[in-house]
C-alpha positions in Angstrom: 38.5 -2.6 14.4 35.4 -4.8 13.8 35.2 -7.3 11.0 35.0 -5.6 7.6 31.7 -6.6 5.4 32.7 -7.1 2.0 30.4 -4.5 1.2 29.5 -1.1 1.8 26.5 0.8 3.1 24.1 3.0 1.7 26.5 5.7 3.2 26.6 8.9 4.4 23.6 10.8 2.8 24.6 13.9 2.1 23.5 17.3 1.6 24.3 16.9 -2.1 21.7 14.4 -3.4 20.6 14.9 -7.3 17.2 12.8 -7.1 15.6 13.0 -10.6 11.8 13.4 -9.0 10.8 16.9 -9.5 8.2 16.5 -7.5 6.7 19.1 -4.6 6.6 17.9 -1.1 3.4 18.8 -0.6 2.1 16.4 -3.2 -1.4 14.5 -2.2 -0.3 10.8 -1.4 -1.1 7.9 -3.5 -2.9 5.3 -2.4 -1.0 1.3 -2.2 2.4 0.4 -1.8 5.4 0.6 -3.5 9.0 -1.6 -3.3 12.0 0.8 -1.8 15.4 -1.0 -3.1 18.8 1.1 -2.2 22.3 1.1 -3.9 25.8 2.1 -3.0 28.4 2.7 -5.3 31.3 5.0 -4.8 33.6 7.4 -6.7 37.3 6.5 -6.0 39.4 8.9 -3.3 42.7 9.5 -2.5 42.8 7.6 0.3 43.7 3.6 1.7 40.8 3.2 3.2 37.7 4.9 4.3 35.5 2.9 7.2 31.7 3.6 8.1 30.0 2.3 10.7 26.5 1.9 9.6 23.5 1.1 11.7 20.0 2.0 9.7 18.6 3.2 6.7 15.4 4.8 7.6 12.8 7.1 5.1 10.3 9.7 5.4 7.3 9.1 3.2 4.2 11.9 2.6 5.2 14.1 5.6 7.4 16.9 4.6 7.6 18.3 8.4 10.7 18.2 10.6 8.9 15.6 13.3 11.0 12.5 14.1 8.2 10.7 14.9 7.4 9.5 11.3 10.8 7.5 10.3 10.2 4.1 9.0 12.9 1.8 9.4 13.7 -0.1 5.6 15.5 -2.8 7.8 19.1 -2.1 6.0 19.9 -6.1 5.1 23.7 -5.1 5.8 24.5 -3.2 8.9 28.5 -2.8 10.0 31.4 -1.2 9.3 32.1 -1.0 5.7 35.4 0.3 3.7 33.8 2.7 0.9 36.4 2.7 -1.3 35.7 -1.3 -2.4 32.8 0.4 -4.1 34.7 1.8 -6.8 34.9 0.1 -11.4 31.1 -0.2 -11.0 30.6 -2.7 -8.3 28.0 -1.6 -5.8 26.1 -3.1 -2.8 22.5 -3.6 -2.4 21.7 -2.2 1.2 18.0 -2.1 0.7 16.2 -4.9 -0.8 12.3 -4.0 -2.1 11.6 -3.1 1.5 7.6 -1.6 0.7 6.3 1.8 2.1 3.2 3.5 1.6 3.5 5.2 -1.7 3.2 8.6 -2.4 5.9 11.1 -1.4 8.9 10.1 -0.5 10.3 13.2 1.2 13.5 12.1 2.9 16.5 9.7 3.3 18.2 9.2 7.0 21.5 7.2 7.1 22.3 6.5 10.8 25.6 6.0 11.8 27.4 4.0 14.7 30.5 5.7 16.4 32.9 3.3 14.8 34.0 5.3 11.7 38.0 6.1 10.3 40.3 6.6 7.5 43.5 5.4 6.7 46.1 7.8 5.6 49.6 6.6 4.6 49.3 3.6 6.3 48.0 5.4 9.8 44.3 5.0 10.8 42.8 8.1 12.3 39.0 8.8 13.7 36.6 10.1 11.2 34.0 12.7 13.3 30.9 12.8 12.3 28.9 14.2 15.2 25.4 15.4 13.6 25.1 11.5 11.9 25.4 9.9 15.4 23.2 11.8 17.3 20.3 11.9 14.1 21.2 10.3 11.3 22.6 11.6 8.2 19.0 13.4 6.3 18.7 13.9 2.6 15.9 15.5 0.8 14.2 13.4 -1.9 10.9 14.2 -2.9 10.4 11.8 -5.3 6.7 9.9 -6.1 6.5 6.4 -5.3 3.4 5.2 -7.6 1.7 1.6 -6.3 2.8 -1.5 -7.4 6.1 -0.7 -8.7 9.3 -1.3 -7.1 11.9 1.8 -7.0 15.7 1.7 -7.1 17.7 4.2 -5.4 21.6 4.4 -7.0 23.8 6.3 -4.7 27.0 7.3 -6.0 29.5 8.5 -2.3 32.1 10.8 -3.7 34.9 10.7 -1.1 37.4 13.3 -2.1 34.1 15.8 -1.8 33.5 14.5 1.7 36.7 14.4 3.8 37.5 17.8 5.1 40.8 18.1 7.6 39.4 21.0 10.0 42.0 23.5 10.3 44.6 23.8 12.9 42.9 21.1 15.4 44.0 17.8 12.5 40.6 16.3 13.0 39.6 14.7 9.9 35.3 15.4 9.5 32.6 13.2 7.5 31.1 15.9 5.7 29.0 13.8 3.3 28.4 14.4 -0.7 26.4 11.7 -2.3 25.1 12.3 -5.8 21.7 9.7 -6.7 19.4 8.8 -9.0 16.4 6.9 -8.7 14.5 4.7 -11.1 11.5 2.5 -11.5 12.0 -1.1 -11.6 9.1 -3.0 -12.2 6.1 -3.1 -13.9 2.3 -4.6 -13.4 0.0 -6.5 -15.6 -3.8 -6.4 -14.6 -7.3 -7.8 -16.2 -10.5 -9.3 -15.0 -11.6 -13.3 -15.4 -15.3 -14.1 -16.7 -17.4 -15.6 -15.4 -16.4 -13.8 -12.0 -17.7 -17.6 -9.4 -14.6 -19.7 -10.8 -11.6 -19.8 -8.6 -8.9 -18.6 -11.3 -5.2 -18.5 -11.0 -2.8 -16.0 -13.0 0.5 -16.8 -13.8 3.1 -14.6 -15.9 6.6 -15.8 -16.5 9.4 -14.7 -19.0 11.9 -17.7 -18.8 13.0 -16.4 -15.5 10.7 -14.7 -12.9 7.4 -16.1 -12.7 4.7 -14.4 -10.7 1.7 -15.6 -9.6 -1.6 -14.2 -8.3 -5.4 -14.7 -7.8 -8.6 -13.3 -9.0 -10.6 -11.8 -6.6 -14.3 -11.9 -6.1 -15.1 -9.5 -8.8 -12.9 -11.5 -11.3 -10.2 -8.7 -11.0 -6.3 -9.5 -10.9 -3.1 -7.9 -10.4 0.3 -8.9 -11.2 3.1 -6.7 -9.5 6.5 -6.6 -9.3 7.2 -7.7 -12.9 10.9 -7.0 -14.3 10.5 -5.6 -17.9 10.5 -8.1 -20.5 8.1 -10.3 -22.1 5.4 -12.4 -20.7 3.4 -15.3 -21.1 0.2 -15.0 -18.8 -1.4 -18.3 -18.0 -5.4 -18.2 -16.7 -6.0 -21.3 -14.9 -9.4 -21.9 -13.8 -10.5 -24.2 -10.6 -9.7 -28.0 -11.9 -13.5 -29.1 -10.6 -14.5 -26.5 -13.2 -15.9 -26.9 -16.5 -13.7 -24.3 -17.7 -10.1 -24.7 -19.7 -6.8 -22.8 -18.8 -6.4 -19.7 -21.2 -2.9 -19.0 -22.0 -1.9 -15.5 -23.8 1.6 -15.1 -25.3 3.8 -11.7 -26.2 3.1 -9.8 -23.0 5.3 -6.9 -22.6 6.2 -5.1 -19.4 7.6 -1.6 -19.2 8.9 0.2 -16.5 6.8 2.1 -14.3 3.7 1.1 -16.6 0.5 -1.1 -16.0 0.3 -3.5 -18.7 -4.2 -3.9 -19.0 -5.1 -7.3 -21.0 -8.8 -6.1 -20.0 -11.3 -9.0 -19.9 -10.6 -12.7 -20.1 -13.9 -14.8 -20.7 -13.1 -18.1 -19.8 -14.5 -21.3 -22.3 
């Protein structure tokens, strides 16, 4: 069997994914991008060992039709075979890492398998079919609004006991994933303008930890994105060959999902 990664992939997507977006997928897209970060974590089974062979994670985003012409590839960062049951006391693998799509709708989820998947039953490994997820990928519905600017991640929780069935008389032993999910915003933005709008002007917000940096463009407008909730201090540093001084503004808080305004900065 190949090499065993120490961690485990955004498995088997199943039929039984509880997203918390209520929304419909025939929701109007938004316009921008969002960050798509995925999870794996995994309820414990009754079994030694269960193995996946993983190969892609791949979304569906503002097209609720059946056409497999509109995957997008998220790039999965680890791709292998992976023992799901390591995933168990709260430790969890990061599959996707803020991977950005168009926002909008995300309608679906595809986990595409390889061929080289199994289980380990008192100490004797035996094939684990999973037929439908080789040929297509393993599809979950979603439907949950990716707003611009703000990163998104997806917690998958892979209940195993749920998603080995032995298939009657014949002993084969079918992946018949359930994976239960929720999904939360991540980041936050901060945004304002710079007077006078012909000075070259750098932004800069750190909290201690992160420090993210951008720009104003030729109207004088900035955005900040990708900002962890917490507490800023934004720095406005104007071209050096300017008569202008740096502006520096402390207690800046960033909130999940929010767009923090500090409206308009007039430069001395």
């Amino acid at each position: 069997m190949k090499l065993i990664k120490q961690i485990a992939l955004l498995a088997i997507l199943s039929i039984s994914f509880v997203s918390c977006g209520d929304d419909d997928s025939s929701s109007s897209p938004t316009e921008g991008t969002s960050q798509i970060s995925i999870k794996l974590m995994d309820a414990p089974g009754d079994y030694e060992h269960v193995y996946v062979d993983i190969q892609d994670v791949m979304v569906k985003v503002n097209d609720a039709s059946d056409d497999d012409g509109s995957w997008v590839s998220l790039n999965a960062i680890n791709t292998g075979v992976y023992d799901l049951l390591e995933l168990t006391g709260g430790v969890n693998i990061l599959l996707v890492d803020n991977f950005e799509v168009l926002s909008g709708n995300l309608n679906q989820v595809r986990l595409v398998l390889g061929t080289d998947n199994s289980i380990v039953i008192d100490g004797e490994s035996f094939p684990l079919n999973t037929p439908s997820a080789q040929q297509s990928g393993l599809k979950i519905q979603v439907n949950e609004t990716l707003l611009p600017n703000i990163g998104y991640t997806f917690l998958l929780d892979f209940d195993v006991d749920e998603s080995i069935v032995v298939a009657g008389n014949s002993g084969n032993i079918n992946l018949k994933p359930v994976l239960r999910a929720s999904v939360e915003a991540t980041t936050g933005t901060i945004s304002g303008s710079i007077l006078p709008v012909d000075v070259q002007t750098e932004i800069v917000a750190t909290n201690g930890i992160d420090t993210i940096s951008t720009y104003a463009d030729v109207d004088g407008n900035f955005l900040l994105v990708g900002l962890n909730p917490g507490i800023y201090t934004v720095t406005v540093t104007p071209d050096p060959l300017s008569v202008f001084t740096p502006f520096v503004l402390e207690n800046v808080e960033v909130t999940l999902e929010n767009d923090t305004e500090l409206g308009i900065i007039t430069l001395e």
